[in-house]
mmCIF entry with sequence, helices, sheets and N, C-alpha, C, O atoms, coordinates in Angstrom:
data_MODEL
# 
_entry.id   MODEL 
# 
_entity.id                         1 
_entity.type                       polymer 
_entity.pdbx_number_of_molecules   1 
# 
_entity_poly.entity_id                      1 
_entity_poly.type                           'polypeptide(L)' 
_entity_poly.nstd_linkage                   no 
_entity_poly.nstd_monomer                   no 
_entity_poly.pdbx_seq_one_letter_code       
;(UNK)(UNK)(UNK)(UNK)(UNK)(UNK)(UNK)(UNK)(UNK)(UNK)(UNK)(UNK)(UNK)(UNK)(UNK)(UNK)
(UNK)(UNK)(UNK)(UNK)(UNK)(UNK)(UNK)(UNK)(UNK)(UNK)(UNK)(UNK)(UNK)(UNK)(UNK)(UNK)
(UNK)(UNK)(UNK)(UNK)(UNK)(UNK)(UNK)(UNK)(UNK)(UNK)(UNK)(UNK)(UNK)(UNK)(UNK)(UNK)
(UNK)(UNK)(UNK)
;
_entity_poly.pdbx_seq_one_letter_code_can   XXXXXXXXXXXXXXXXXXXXXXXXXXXXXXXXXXXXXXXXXXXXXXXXXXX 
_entity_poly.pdbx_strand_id                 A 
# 
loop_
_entity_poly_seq.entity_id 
_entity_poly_seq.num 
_entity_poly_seq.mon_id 
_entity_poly_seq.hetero 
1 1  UNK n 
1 2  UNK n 
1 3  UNK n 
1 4  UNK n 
1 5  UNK n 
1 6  UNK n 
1 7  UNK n 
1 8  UNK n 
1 9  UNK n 
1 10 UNK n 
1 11 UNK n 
1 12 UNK n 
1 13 UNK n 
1 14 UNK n 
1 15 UNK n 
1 16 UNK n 
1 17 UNK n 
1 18 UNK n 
1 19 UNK n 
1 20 UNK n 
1 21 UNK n 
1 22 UNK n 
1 23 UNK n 
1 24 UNK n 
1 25 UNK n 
1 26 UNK n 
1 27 UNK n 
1 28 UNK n 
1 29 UNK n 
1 30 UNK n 
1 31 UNK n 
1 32 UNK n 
1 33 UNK n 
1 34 UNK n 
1 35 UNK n 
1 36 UNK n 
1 37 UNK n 
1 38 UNK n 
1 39 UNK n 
1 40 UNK n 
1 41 UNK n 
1 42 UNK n 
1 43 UNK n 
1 44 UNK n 
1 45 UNK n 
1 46 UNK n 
1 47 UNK n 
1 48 UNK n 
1 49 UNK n 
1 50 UNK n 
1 51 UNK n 
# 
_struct_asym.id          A 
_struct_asym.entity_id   1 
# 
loop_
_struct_conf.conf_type_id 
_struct_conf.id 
_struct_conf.pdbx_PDB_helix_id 
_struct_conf.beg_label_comp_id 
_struct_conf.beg_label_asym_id 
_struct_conf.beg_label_seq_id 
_struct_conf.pdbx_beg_PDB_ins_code 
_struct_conf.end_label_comp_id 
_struct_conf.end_label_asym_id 
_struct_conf.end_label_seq_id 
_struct_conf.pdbx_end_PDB_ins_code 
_struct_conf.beg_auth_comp_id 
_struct_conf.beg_auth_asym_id 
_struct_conf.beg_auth_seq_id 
_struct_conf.end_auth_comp_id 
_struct_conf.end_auth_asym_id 
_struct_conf.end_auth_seq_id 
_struct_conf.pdbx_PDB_helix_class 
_struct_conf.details 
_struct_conf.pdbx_PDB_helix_length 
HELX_P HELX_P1 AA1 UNK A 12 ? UNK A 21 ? UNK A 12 UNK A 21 1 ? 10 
HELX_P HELX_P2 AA2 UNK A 27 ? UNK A 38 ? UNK A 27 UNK A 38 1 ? 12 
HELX_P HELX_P3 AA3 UNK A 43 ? UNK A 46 ? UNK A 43 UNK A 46 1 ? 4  
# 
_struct_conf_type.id          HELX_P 
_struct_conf_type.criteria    ? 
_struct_conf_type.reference   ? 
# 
loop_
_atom_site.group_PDB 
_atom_site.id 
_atom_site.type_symbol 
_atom_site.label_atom_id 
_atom_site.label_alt_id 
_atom_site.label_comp_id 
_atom_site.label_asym_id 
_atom_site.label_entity_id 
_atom_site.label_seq_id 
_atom_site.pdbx_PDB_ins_code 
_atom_site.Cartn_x 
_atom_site.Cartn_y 
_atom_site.Cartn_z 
_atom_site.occupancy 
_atom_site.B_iso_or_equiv 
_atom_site.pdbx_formal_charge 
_atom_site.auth_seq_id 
_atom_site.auth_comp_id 
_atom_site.auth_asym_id 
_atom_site.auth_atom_id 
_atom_site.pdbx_PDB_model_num 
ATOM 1   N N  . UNK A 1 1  ? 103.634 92.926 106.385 1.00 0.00 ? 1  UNK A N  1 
ATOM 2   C CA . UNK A 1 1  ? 102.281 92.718 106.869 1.00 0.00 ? 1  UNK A CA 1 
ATOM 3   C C  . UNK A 1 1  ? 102.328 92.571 108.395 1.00 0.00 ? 1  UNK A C  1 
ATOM 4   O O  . UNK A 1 1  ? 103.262 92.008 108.966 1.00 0.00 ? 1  UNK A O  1 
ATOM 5   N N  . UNK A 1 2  ? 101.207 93.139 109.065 1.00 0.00 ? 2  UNK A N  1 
ATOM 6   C CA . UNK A 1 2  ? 101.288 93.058 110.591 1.00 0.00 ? 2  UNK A CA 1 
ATOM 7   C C  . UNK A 1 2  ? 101.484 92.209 110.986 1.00 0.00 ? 2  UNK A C  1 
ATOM 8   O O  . UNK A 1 2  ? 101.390 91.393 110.069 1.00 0.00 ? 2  UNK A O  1 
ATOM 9   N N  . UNK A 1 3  ? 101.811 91.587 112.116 1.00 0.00 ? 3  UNK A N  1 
ATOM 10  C CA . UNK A 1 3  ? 101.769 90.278 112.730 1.00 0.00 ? 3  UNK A CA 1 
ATOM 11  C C  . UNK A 1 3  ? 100.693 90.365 113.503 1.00 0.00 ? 3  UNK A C  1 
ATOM 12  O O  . UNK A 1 3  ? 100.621 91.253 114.352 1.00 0.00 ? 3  UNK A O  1 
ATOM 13  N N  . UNK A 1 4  ? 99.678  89.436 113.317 1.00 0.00 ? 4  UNK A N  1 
ATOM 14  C CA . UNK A 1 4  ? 98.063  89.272 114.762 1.00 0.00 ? 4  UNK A CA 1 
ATOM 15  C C  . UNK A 1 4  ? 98.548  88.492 115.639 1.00 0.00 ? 4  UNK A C  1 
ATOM 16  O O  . UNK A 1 4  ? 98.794  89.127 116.664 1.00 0.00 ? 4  UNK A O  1 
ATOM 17  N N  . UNK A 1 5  ? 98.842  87.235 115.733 1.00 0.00 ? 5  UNK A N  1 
ATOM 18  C CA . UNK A 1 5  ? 99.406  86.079 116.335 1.00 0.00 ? 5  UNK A CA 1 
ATOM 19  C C  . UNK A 1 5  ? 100.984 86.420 116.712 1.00 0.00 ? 5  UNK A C  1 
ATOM 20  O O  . UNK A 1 5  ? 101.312 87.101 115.740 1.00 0.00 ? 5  UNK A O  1 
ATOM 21  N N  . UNK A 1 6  ? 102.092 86.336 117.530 1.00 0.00 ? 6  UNK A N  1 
ATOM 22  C CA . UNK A 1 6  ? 103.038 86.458 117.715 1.00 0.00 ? 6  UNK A CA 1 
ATOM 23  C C  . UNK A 1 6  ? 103.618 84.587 118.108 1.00 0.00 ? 6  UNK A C  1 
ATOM 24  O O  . UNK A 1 6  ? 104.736 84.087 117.979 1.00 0.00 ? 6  UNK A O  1 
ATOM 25  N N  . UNK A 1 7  ? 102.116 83.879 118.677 1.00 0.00 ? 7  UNK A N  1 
ATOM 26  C CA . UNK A 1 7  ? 102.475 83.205 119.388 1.00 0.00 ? 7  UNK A CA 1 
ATOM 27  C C  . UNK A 1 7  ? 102.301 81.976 117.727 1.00 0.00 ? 7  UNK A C  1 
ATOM 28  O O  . UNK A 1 7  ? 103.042 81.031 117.455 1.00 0.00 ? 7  UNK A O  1 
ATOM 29  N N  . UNK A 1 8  ? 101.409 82.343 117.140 1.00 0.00 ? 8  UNK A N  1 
ATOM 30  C CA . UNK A 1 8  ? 101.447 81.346 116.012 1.00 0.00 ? 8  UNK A CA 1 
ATOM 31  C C  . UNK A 1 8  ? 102.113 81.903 114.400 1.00 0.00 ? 8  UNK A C  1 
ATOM 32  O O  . UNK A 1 8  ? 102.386 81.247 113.395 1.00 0.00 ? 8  UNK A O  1 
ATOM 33  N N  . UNK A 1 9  ? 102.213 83.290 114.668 1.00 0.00 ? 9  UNK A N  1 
ATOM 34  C CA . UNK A 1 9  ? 102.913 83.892 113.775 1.00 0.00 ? 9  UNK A CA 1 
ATOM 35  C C  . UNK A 1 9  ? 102.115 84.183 112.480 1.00 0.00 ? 9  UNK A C  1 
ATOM 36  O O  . UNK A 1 9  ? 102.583 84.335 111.352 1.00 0.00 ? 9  UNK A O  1 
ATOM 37  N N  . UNK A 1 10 ? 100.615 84.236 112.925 1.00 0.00 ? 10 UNK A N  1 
ATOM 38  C CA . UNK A 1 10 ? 99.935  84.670 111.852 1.00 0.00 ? 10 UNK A CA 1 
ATOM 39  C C  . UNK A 1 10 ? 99.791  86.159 111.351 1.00 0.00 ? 10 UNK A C  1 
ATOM 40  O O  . UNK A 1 10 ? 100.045 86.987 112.226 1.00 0.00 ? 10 UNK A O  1 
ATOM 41  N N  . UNK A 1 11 ? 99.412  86.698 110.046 1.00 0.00 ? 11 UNK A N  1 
ATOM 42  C CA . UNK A 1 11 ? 99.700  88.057 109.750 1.00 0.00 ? 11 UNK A CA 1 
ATOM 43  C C  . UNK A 1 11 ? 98.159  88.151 109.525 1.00 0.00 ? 11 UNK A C  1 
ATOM 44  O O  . UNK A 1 11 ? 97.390  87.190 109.511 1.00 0.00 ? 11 UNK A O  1 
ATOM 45  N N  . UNK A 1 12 ? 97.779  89.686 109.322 1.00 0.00 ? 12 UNK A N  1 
ATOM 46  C CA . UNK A 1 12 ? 96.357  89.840 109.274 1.00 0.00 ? 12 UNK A CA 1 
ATOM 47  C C  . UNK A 1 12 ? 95.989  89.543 108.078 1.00 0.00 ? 12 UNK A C  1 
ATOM 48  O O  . UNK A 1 12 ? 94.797  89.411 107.801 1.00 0.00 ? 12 UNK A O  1 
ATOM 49  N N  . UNK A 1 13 ? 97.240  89.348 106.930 1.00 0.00 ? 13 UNK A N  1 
ATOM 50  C CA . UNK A 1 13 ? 96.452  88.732 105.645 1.00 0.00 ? 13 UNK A CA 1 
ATOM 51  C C  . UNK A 1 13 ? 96.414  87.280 105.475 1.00 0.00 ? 13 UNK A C  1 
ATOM 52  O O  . UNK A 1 13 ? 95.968  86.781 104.441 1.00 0.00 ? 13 UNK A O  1 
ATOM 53  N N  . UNK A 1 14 ? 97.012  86.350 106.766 1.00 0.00 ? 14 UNK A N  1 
ATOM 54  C CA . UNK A 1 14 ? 96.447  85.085 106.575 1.00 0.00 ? 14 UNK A CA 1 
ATOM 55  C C  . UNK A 1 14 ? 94.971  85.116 107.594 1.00 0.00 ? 14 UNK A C  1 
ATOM 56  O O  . UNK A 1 14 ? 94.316  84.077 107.675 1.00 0.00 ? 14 UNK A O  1 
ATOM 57  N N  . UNK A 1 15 ? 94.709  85.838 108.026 1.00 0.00 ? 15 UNK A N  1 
ATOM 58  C CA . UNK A 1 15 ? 93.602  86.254 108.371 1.00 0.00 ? 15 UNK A CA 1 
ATOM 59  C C  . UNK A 1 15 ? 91.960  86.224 107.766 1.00 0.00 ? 15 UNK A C  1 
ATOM 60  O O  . UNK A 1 15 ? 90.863  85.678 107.878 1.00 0.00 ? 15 UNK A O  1 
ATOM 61  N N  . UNK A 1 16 ? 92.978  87.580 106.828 1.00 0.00 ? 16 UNK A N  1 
ATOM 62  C CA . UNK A 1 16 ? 92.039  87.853 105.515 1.00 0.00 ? 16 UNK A CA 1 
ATOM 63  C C  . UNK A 1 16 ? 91.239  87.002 104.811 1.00 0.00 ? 16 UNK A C  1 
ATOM 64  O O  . UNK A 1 16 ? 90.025  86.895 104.640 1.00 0.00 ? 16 UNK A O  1 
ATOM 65  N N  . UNK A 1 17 ? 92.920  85.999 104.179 1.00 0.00 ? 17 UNK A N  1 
ATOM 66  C CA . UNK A 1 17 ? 92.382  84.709 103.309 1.00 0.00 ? 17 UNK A CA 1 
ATOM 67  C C  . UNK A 1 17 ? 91.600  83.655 104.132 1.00 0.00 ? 17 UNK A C  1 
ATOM 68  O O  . UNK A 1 17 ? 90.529  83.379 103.592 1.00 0.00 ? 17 UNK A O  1 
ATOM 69  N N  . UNK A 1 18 ? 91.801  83.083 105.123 1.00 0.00 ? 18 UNK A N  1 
ATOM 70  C CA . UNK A 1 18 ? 91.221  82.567 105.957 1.00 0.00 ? 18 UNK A CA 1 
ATOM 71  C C  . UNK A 1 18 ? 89.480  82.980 105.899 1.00 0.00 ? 18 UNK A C  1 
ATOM 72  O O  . UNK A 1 18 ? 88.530  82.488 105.290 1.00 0.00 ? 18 UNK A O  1 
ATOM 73  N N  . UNK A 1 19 ? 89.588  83.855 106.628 1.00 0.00 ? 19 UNK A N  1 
ATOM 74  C CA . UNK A 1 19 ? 87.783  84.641 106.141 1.00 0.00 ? 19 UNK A CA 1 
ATOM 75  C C  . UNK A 1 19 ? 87.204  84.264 104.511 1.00 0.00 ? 19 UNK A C  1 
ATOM 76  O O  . UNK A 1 19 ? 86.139  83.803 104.098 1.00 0.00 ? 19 UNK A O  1 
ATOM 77  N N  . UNK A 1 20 ? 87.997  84.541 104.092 1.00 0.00 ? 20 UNK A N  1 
ATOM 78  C CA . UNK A 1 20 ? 87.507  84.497 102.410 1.00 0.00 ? 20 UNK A CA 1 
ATOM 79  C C  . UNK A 1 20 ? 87.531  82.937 101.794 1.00 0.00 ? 20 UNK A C  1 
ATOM 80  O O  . UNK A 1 20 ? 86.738  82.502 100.959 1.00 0.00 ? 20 UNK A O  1 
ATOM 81  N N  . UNK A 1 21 ? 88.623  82.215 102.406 1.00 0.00 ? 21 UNK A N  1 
ATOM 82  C CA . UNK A 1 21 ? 88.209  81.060 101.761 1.00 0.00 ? 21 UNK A CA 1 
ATOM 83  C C  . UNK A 1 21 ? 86.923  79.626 102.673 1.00 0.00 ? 21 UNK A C  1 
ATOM 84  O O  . UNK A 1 21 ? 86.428  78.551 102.335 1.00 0.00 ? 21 UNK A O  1 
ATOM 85  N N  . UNK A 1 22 ? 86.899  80.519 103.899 1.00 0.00 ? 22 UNK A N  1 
ATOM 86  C CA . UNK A 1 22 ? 85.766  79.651 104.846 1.00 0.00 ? 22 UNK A CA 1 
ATOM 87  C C  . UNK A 1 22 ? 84.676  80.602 104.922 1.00 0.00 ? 22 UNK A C  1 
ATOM 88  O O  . UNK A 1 22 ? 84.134  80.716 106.022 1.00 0.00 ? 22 UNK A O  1 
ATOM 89  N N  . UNK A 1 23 ? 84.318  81.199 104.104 1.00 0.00 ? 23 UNK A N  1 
ATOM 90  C CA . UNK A 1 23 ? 82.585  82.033 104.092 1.00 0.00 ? 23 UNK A CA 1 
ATOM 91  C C  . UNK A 1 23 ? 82.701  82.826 104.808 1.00 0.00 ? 23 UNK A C  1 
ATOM 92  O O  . UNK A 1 23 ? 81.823  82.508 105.611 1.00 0.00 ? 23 UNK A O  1 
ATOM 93  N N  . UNK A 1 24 ? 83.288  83.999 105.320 1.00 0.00 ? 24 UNK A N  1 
ATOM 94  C CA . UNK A 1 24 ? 83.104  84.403 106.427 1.00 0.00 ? 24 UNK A CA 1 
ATOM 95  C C  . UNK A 1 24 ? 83.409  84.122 107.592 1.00 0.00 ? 24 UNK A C  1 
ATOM 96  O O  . UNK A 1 24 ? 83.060  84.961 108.423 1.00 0.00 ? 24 UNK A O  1 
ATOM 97  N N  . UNK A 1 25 ? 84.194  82.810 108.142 1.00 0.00 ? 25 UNK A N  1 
ATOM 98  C CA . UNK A 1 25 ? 84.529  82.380 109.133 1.00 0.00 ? 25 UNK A CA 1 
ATOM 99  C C  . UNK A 1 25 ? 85.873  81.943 109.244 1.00 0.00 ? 25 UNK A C  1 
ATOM 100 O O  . UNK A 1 25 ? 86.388  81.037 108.589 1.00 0.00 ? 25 UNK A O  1 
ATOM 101 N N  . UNK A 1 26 ? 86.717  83.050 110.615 1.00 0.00 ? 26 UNK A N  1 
ATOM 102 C CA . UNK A 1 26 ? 87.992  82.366 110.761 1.00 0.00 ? 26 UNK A CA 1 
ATOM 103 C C  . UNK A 1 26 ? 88.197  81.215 111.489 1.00 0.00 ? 26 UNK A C  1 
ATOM 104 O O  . UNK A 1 26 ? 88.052  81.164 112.710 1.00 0.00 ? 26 UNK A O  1 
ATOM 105 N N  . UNK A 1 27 ? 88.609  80.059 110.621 1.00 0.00 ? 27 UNK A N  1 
ATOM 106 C CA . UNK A 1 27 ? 89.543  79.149 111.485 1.00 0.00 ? 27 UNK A CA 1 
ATOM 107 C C  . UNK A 1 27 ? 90.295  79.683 112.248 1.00 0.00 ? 27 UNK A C  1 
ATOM 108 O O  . UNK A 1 27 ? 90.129  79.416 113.438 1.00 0.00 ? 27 UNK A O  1 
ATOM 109 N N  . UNK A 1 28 ? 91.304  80.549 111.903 1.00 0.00 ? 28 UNK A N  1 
ATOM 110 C CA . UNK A 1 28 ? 92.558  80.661 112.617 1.00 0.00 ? 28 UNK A CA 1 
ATOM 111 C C  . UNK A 1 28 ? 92.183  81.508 114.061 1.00 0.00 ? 28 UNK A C  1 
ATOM 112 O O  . UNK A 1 28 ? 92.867  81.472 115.083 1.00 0.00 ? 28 UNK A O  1 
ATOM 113 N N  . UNK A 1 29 ? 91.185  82.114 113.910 1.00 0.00 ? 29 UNK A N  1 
ATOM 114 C CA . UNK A 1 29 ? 91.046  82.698 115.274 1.00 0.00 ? 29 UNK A CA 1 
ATOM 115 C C  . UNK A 1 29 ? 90.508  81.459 116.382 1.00 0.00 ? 29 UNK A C  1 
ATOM 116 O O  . UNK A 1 29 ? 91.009  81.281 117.492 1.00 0.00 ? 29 UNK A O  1 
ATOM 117 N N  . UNK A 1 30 ? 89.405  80.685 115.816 1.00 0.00 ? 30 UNK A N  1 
ATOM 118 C CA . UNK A 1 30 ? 88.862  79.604 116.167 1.00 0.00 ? 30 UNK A CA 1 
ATOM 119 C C  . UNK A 1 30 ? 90.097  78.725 116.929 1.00 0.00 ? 30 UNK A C  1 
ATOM 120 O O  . UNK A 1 30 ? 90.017  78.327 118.091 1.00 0.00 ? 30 UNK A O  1 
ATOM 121 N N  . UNK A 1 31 ? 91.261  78.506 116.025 1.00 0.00 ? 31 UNK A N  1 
ATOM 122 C CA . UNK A 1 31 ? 92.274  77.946 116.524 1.00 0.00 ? 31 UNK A CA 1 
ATOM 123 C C  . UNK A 1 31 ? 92.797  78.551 117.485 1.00 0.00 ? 31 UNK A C  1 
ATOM 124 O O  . UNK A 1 31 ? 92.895  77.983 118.572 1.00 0.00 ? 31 UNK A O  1 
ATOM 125 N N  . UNK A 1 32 ? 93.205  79.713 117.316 1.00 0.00 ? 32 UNK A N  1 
ATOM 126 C CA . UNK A 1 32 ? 93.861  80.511 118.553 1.00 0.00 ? 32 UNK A CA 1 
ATOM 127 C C  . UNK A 1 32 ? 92.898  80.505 119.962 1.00 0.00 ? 32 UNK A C  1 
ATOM 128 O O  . UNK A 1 32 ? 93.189  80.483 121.158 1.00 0.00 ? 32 UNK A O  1 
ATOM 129 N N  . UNK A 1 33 ? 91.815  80.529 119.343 1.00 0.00 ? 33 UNK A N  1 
ATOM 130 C CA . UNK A 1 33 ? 91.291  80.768 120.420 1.00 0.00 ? 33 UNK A CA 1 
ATOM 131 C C  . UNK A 1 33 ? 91.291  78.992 121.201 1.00 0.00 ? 33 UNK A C  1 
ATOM 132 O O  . UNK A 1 33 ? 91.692  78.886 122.360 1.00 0.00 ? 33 UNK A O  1 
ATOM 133 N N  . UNK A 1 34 ? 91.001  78.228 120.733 1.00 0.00 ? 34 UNK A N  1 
ATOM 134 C CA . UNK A 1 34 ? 91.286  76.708 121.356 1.00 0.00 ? 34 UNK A CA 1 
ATOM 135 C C  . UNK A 1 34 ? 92.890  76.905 122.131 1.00 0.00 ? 34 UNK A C  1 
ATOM 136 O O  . UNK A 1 34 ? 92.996  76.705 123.341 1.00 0.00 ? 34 UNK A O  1 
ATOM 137 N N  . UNK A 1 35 ? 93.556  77.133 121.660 1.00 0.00 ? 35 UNK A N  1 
ATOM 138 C CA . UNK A 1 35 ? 94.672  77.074 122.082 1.00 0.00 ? 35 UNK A CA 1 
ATOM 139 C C  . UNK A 1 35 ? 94.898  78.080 123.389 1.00 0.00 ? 35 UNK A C  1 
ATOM 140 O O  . UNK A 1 35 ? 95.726  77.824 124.264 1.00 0.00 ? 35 UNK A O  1 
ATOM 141 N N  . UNK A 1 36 ? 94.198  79.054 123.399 1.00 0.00 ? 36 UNK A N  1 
ATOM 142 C CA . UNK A 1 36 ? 94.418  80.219 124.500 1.00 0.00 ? 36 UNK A CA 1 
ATOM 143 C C  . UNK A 1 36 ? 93.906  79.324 125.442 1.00 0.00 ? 36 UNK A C  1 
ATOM 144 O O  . UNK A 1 36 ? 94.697  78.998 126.328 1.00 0.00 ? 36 UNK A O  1 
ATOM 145 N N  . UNK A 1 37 ? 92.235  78.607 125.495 1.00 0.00 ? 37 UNK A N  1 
ATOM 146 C CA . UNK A 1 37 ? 92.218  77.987 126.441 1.00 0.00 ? 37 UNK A CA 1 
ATOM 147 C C  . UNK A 1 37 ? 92.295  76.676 126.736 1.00 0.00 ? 37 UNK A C  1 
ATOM 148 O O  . UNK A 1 37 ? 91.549  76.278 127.630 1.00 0.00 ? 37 UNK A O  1 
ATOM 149 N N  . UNK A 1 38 ? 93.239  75.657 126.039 1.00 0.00 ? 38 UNK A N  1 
ATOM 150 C CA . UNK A 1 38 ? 94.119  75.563 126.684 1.00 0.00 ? 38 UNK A CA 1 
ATOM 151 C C  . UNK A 1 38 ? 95.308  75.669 127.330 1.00 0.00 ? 38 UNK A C  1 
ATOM 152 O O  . UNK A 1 38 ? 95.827  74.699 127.882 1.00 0.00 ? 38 UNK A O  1 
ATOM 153 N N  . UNK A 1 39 ? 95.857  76.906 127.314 1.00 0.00 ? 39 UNK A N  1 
ATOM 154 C CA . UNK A 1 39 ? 96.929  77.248 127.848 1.00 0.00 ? 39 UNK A CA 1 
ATOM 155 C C  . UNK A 1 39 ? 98.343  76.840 127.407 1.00 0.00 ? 39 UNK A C  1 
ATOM 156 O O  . UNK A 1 39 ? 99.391  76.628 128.016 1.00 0.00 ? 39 UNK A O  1 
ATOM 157 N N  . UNK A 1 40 ? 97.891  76.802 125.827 1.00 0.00 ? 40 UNK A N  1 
ATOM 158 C CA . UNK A 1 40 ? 98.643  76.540 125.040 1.00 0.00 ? 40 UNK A CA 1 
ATOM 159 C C  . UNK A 1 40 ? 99.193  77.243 124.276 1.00 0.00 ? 40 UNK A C  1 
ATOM 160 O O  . UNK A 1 40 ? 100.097 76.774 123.583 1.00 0.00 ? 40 UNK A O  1 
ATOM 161 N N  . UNK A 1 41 ? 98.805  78.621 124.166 1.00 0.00 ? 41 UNK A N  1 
ATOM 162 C CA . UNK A 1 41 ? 99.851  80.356 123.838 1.00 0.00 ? 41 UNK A CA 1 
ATOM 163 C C  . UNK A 1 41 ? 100.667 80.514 124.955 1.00 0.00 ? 41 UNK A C  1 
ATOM 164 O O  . UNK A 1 41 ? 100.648 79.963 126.055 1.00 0.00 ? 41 UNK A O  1 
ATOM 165 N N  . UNK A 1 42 ? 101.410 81.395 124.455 1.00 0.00 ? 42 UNK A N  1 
ATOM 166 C CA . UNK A 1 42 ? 102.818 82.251 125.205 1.00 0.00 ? 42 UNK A CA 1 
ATOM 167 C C  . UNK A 1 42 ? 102.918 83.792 125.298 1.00 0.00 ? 42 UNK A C  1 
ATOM 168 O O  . UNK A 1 42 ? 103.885 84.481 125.623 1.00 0.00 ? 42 UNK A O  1 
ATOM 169 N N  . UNK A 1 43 ? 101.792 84.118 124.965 1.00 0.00 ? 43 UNK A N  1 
ATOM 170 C CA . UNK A 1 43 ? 101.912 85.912 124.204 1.00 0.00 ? 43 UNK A CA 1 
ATOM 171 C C  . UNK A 1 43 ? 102.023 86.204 124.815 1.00 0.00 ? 43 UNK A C  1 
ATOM 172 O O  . UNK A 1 43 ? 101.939 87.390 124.497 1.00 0.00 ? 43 UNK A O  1 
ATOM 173 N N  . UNK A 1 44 ? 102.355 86.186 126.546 1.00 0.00 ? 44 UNK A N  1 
ATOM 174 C CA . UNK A 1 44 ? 103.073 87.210 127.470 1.00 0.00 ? 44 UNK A CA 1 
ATOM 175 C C  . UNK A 1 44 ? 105.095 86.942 126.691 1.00 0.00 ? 44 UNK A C  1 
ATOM 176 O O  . UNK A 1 44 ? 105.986 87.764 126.476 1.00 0.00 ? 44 UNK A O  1 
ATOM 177 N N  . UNK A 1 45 ? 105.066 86.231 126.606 1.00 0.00 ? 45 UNK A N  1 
ATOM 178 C CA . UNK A 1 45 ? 106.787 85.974 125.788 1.00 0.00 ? 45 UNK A CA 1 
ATOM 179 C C  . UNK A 1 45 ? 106.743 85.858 124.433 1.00 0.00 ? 45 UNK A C  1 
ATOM 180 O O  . UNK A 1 45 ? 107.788 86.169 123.862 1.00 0.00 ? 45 UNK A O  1 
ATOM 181 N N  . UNK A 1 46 ? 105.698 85.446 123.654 1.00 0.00 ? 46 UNK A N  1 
ATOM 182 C CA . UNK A 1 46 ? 106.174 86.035 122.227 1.00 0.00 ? 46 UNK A CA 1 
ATOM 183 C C  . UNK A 1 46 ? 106.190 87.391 121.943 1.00 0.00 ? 46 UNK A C  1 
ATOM 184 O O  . UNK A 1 46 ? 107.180 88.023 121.575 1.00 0.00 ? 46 UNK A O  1 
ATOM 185 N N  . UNK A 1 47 ? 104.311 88.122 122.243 1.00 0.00 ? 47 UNK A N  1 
ATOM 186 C CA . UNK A 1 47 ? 103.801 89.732 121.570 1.00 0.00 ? 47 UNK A CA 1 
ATOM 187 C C  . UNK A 1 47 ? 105.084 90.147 122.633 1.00 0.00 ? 47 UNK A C  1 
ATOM 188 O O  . UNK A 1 47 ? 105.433 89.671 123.713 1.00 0.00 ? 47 UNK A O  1 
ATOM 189 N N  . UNK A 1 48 ? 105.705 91.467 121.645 1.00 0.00 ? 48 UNK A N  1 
ATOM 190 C CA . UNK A 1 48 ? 106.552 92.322 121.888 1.00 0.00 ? 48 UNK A CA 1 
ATOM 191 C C  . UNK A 1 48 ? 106.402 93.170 123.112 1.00 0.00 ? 48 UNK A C  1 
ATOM 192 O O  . UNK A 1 48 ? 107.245 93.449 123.964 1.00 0.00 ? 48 UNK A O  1 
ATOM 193 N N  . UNK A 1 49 ? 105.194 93.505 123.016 1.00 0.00 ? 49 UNK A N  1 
ATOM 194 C CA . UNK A 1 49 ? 104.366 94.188 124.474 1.00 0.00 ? 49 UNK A CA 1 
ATOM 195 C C  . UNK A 1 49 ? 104.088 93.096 125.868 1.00 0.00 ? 49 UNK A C  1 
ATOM 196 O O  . UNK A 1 49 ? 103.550 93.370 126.941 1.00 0.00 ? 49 UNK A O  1 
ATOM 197 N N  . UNK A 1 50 ? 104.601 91.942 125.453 1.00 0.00 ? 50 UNK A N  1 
ATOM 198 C CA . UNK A 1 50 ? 103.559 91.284 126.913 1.00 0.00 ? 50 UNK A CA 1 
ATOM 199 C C  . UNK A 1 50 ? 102.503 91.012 127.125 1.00 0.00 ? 50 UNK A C  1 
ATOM 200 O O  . UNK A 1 50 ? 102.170 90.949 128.308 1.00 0.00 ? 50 UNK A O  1 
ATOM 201 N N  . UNK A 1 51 ? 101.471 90.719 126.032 1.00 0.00 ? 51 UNK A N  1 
ATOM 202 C CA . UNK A 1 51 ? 100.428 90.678 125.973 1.00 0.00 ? 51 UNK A CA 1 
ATOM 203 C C  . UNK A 1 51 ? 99.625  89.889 125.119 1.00 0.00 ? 51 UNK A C  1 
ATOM 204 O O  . UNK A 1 51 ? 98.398  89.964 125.182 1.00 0.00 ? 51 UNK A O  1 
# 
């Protein structure tokens, strides 16, 4: 399964389930996204690309 997250190591099917078990709404992006601003990802050093 793909990896979305490099920096939290989520795949697009914890994604999926995520959506499906909160109505339509991801936590986990919600999370990522808290975390991006605080400057609390790495995805220039985890994602494979730098990004």
């Amino acid at each position: 399964m793909p990896i979305i997250c490099y920096c939290y190591n989520y795949t697009e099917e914890d994604i999926k389930q995520d959506v499906h078990l909160n109505k339509g709404i991801s936590t986990i992006l919600q999370y990522i996204q808290e975390e991006k601003r605080k400057g609390a990802c790495k995805c220039e050093m985890m994602h494979p690309e730098g990004r």
